[in-house]
PAFIMI-660613 format. One record per residue (C-alpha): x, y, z. Coordinates in steps of 0.5 Angstrom, whole numbers, padded with zeros to 4 digits, always signed. Each point is the difference from the previous one (the first is absolute). Example, Ala and Ser with C-alpha at 12.3 -4.5 7.8 and 13.67 -1.06 7.14 Angstrom:
# residues 2
+0025-0009+0016
+0002+0007-0002
This chain:
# residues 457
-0010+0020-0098
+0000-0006+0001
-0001-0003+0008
+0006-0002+0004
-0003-0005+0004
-0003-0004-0006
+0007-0004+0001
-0003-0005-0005
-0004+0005-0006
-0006-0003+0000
-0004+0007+0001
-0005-0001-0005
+0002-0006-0003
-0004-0007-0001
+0003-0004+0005
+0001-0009-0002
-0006+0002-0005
-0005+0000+0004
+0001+0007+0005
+0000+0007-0001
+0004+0003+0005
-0003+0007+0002
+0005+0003+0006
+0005-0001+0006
-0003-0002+0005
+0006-0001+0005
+0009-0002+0000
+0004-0003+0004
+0005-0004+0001
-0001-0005-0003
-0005+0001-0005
-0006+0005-0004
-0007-0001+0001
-0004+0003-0005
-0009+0001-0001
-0001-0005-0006
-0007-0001-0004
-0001-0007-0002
-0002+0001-0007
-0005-0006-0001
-0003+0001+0008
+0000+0008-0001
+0002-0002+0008
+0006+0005+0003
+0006-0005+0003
+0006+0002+0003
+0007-0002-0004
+0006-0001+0004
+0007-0001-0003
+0005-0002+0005
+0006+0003-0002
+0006-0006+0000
+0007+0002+0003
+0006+0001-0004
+0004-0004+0003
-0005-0006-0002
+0003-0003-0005
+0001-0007-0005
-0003-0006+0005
-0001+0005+0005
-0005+0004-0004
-0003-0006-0002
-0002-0002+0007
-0003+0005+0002
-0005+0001-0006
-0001-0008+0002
-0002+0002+0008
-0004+0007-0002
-0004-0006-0003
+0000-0005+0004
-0003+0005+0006
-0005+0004-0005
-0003-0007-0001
+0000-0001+0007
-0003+0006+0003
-0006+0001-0005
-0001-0008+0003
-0001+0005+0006
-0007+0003-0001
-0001+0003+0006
-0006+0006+0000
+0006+0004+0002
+0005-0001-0004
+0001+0003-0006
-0002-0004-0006
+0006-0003-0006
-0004+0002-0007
+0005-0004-0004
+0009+0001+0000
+0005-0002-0005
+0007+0004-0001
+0001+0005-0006
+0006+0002-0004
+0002+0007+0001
+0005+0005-0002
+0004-0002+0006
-0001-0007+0000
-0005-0005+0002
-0005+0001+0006
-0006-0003+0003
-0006+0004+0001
-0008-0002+0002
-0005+0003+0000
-0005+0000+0006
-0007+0003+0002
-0001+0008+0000
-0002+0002+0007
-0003+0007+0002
+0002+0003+0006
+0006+0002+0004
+0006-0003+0003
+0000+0000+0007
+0007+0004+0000
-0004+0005-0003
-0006+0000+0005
+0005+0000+0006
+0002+0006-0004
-0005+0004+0001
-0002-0002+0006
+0002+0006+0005
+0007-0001+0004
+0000-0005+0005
-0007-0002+0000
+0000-0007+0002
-0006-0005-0002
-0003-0004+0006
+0002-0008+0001
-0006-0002-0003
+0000+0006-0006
+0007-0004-0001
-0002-0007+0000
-0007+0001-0005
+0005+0003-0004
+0006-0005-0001
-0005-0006+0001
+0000-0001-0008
+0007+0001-0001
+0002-0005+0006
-0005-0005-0003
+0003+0001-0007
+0006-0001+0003
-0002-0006+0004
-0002-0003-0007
+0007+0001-0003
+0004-0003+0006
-0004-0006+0000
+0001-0001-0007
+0008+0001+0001
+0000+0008-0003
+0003+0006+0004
-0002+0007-0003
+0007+0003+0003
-0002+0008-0002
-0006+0001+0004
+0000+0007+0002
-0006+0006+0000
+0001+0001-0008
-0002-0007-0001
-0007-0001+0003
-0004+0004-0004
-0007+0002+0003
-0005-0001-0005
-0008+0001-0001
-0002-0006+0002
-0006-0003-0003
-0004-0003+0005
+0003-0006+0004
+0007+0002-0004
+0005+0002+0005
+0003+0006+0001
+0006-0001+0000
+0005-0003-0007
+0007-0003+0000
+0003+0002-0005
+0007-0002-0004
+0001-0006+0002
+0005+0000-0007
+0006-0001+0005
-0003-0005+0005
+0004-0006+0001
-0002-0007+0000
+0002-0004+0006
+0003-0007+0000
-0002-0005+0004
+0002-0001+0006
+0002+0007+0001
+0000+0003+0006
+0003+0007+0004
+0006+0000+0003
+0005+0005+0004
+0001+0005-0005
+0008-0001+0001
+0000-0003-0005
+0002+0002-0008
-0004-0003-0006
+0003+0002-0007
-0006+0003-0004
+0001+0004-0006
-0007+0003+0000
-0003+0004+0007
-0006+0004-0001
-0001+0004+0007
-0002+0007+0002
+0005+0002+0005
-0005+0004+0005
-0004-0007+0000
+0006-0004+0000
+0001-0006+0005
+0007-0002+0003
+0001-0006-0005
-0002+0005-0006
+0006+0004+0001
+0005-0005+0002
-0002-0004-0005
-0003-0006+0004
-0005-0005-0001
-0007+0003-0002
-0006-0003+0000
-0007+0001+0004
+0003+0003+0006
+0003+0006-0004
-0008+0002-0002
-0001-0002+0007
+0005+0006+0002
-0003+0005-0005
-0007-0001+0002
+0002+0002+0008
+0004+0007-0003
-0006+0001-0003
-0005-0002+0004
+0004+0006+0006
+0000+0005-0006
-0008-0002+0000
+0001+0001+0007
+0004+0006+0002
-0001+0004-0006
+0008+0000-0002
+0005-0004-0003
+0003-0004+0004
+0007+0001-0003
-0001+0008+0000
+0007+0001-0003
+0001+0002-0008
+0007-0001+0000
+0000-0007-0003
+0007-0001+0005
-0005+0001+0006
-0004-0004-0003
+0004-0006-0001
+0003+0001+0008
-0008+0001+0002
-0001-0006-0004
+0005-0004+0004
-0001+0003+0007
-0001-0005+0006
-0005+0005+0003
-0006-0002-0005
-0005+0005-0002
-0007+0000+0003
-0006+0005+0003
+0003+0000+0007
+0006+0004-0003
-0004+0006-0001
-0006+0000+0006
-0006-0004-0004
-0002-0006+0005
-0002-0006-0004
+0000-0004+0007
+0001-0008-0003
+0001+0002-0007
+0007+0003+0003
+0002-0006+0001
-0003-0004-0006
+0003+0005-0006
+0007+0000+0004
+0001-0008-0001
-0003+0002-0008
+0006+0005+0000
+0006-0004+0003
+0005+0001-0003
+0003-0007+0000
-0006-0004-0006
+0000-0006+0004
-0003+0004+0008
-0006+0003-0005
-0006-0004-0002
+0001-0005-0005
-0006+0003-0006
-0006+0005-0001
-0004-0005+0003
+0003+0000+0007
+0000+0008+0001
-0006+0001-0002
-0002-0005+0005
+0003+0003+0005
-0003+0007-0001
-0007-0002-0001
+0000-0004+0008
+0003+0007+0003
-0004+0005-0005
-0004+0001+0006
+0004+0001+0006
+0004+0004-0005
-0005+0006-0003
-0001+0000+0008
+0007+0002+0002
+0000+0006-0007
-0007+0003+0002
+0002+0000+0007
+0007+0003-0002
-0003+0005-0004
-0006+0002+0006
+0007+0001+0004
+0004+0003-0005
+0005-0007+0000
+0002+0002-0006
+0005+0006+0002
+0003-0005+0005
+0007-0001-0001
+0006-0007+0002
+0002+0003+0006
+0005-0003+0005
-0002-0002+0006
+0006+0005+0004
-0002+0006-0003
-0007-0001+0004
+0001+0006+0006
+0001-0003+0007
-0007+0000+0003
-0003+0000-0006
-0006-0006-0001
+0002-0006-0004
+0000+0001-0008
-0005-0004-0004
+0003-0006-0006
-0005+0000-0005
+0001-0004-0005
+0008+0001+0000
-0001+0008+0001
+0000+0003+0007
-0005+0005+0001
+0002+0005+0005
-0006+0002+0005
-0001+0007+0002
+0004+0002+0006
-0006-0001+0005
-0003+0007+0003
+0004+0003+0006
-0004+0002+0006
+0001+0005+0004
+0003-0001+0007
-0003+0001+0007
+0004+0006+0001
-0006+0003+0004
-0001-0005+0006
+0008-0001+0000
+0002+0006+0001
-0006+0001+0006
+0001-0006+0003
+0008+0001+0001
-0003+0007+0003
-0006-0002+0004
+0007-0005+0003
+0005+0006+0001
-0005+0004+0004
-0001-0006+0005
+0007-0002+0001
+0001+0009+0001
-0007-0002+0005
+0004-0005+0004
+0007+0002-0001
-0003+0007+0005
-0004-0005+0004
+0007-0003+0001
+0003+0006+0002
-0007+0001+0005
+0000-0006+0004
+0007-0003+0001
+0000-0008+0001
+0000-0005-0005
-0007-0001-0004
-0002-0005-0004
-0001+0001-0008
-0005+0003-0003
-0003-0002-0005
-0004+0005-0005
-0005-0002-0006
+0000+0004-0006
-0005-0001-0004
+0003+0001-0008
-0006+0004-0004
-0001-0003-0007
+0002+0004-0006
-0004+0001-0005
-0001-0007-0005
+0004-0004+0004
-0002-0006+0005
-0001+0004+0007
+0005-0004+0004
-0001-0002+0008
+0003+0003+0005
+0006+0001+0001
+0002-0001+0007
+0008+0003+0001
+0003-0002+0008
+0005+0004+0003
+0004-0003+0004
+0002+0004+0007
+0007-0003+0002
+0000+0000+0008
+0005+0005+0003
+0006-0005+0003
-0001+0000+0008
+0005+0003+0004
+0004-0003+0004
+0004+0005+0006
+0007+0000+0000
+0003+0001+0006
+0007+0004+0001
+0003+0000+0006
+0001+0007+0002
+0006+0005-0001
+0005+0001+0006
-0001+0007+0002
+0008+0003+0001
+0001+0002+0006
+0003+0007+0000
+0006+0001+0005
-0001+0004+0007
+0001+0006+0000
+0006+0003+0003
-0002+0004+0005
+0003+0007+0003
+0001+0000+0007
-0005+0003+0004
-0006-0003-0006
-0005-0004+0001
+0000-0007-0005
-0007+0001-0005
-0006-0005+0000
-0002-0003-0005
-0006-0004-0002
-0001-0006-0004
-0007-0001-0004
-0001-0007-0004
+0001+0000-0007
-0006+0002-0005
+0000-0006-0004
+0002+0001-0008
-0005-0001-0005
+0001-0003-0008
-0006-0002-0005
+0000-0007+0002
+0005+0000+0005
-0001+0002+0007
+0006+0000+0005
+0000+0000+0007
C-alpha cells in the first residue's frame, strides 16, 4: 500500500541519479522531507521537494522555480556552523509537475517542538537556560540578515537539537528552503501596508502581524518568532494558547502583546526587552537577530536574578490584577516586571482588650469615689486627677500610664431672693352679743418659708 505522505513517490526510488530515498522523514505545507543515501558517499542526506502551488502557472511558475534558485545559492553561501548546510539542489519533473528540491546534511536529534513536548506541563527554563540554548539560532540568523536573507518560518519544529560534536553547537536551523532574499535597501515599516506576494510560508502560531496581514517581511519577522520562542522557553506554554486557528489569527493581531508577565513569570529587564521584539507594528521592534540578542545578553544577569527570586517566592502564581481590587488597608501590591504580585495580608494582632477594659474600670470606681465624696462634703471642690495605669497584654508593647482626669464642675452660688412678705387678711371683727366680752388675739411673726435654693423672708 502505498505511503500517502509520499506526495512525490519516490519511496525507494533512485532520486537525480545519485540518491536512494529510504523514508518519510516529515510533510508539510510546502514540501516532503525524505532520509536519502548518497550512493558514491555512502552518506545519509536529507532530500526536500518543495511542493509549487497550483496556482503558479506559465511565467509565474517560472519565476518561482528562478528565485528557489537564487535563494539556495544564497543560503548555502551562509556557512554557518548552525545552519543546516545545502548539499546540492536542481528542479526535477514529476507527475504533477516541475518542482525544485535540495538536498541537505542529515542531522540526529530532535527538533525542539518535540523536546518542549516532553517536557513537563508548564516547566519553564531560566534566562540563562533560554539564551544558552537559542544563542546558535540567533547567531545563525544574525549572519543571514546581514547577508540580506529573512528565514520567515522560524518555529520550535524547525530547530533542531543535534548531538553536537565538539565545538559544534547544539542547536541547528533548519528549512531555510522558503527564505527570502532581502533587497537593497529594504527596511521594516508600519505593517499597514499590503504587499502583493503570491507565495507566504508562515506557521500561524509563531506568525507575526505583518505575516497575516500580508505586509512586508524581512528580518524583523524572525525578530518576532524568536522573542515567541524565547517566552515558550520561559514559561513553558505556548504563547498563543489557543487551537482554533480564528483565535489564533485574533490572538496574532491583539494589541495586548504575549509575554512572561501575563502568566506571573518575572523576568525583570527581559520584560521589557521581548515586548519591544513582539510589538505589533515591525518598525517599534528590533531591527535583526543581532540587536535582540544584544539586548538580552546585557540584562541576562539582572534577569535570571527576578526568575530565581520569583520562583524562591512563588512569583510565578502571580496575577495582573488591577490596582482597585486591593482591599482598603491593604499594603501596597508590588509591580514586578509588568505583573503585580499580591503580598499576604499582614498578621492581625490581638487588640489590648485586657488593659482597656481595666482602665475604664479603675475610671468608673474613682468617678463613684468622688461622686460620694460630693455627696459627703458639699462646696465646690476642684478636679480630681486619678492615674490609672493600663497593664500590658501579653505580646503587645506594655503602654505608659495613662492618666484619666475627671473633671468636677463647682456647684453654681446661690444668691438669696428676696420676696416681700405675704399680706395677712385680716378677719372681720366679731360681732358680739350683748353682755359678751370681745376675744383677744395674739400676733406672732411669721415663720420664714423655705425652698431648695430660695429663701424667703
Amino acid at each position: 500500500m502505498r505511503d500517502t505522505s509520499d506526495t512525490f513517490d519516490l519511496l525507494g526510488r533512485t532520486f537525480a541519479e545519485k540518491y536512494k530515498v529510504e523514508g518519510v522523514v516529515a510533510r508539510g505545507g510546502f514540501g516532503v522531507v525524505y532520509r536519502a543515501r548518497h550512493i558514491e558517499l555512502d552518506t545519509p542526506v536529507a532530500l526536500k521537494v518543495l511542493m509549487v502551488p497550483e496556482r503558479f502557472c506559465g511565467a509565474l511558475r517560472v519565476e518561482f522555480l528562478e528565485m528557489f534558485k537564487r535563494e539556495a545559492r544564497t543560503i548555502g553561501a551562509l556557512a554557518h556552523p548552525a545552519i543546516v548546510r545545502v548539499l546540492d539542489y536542481g528542479a526535477a519533473r514529476f507527475a504533477s509537475g516541475e518542482a525544485p528540491w535540495m538536498t541537505l546534511e542529515w542531522l540526529e536529534g530532535r527538533t525542539l517542538e518535540a523536546d518542549l513536548g516532553a517536557r513537563s506541563a508548564h516547566v519553564g527554563r531560566s534566562p540563562v537556560e533560554t539564551l544558552a540554548l537559542l544563542r546558535p539560532a540567533f547567531d545563525a540568523l544574525s549572519v543571514a540578515h546581514a547577508a540580506g536573507v529573512a528565514h520567515r518560518d522560524i518555529k520550535p519544529a524547525n530547530l533542531m537539537l543535534v548531538r553536537a560534536r565538539r565545538g559544534e553547537p547544539g542547536l541547528r536551523v533548519l528549512d531555510f528552503g522558503i527564505a527570502k532574499v532581502m533587497e537593497t535597501g529594504e527596511e521594516a515599516g508600519s505593517g499597514q501596508t499590503a504587499t502583493r506576494t503570491e507565495l507566504s510560508s508562515y506557521s500561524l502560531g509563531y506568525a507575526a502581524p505583518e505575516q497575516v496581514s500580508q505586509a512586508r517581511t524581512g528580518p524583523w519577522t524572525d525578530v518576532h518568532a524568536l522573542a515567541l520562542i524565547a517566552v515558550e522557553l520561559l514559561t513553558g506554554r505556548r504563547a498563543y494558547r489557543s487551537t482554533d486557528p480564528v483565535a489564533i489569527f485574533a490572538d496574532v493581531l491583539d494589541r495586548e502583546r504575549p509575554s512572561p508577565a501575563r502568566v506571573g513569570v518575572d523576568v525583570g529587564p527581559w520584560e521589557t526587552v521581548l515586548a519591544r521584539a513582539l510589538a505589533l507594528r515591525p518598525a517599534e521592534r528590533h531591527p535583526d537577530a543581532d540587536d535582540l540578542l544584544a539586548a538580552l545578553e546585557v540584562s541576562v544577569d539582572r534577569a535570571e536574578i527576578a526568575w530565581q527570586a520569583g520562583r524562591a517566592h512563588g512569583a510565578s502564581a502571580a496575577v495582573t490584577v488591577p490596582a482597585a481590587v486591593t482591599a482598603p488597608g491593604a499594603p501596597p501590591d508590588t509591580l514586578v516586571g509588568a505583573s503585580v504580585v499580591r503580598h499576604p495580608p499582614p498578621p492581625r494582632r490581638t487588640p489590648g482588650f485586657v488593659p482597656l477594659v481595666a482602665g475604664v474600670a479603675l475610671a468608673l470606681s474613682a468617678f463613684a469615689a468622688w461622686k460620694a465624696t460630693r455627696a459627703a462634703v458639699p462646696g465646690p471642690r476642684a478636679a480630681t486627677a486619678v492615674r490609672v495605669p493600663v497593664a500590658a497584654a501579653p505580646r503587645v508593647v506594655a503602654a505608659p500610664p495613662v492618666v484619666v482626669a475627671l473633671p468636677v464642675p463647682a456647684p453654681a452660688a446661690v444668691a438669696p431672693v428676696t420676696l416681700p412678705a405675704p399680706a395677712l387678711r385680716r378677719a372681720p371683727p366679731p360681732r358680739l352679743r350683748s353682755g359678751q366680752a370681745a376675744p383677744v388675739v395674739a400676733r406672732s411673726p411669721a415663720a420664714p418659708v423655705t425652698a431648695p435654693g430660695i429663701v424667703i423672708e
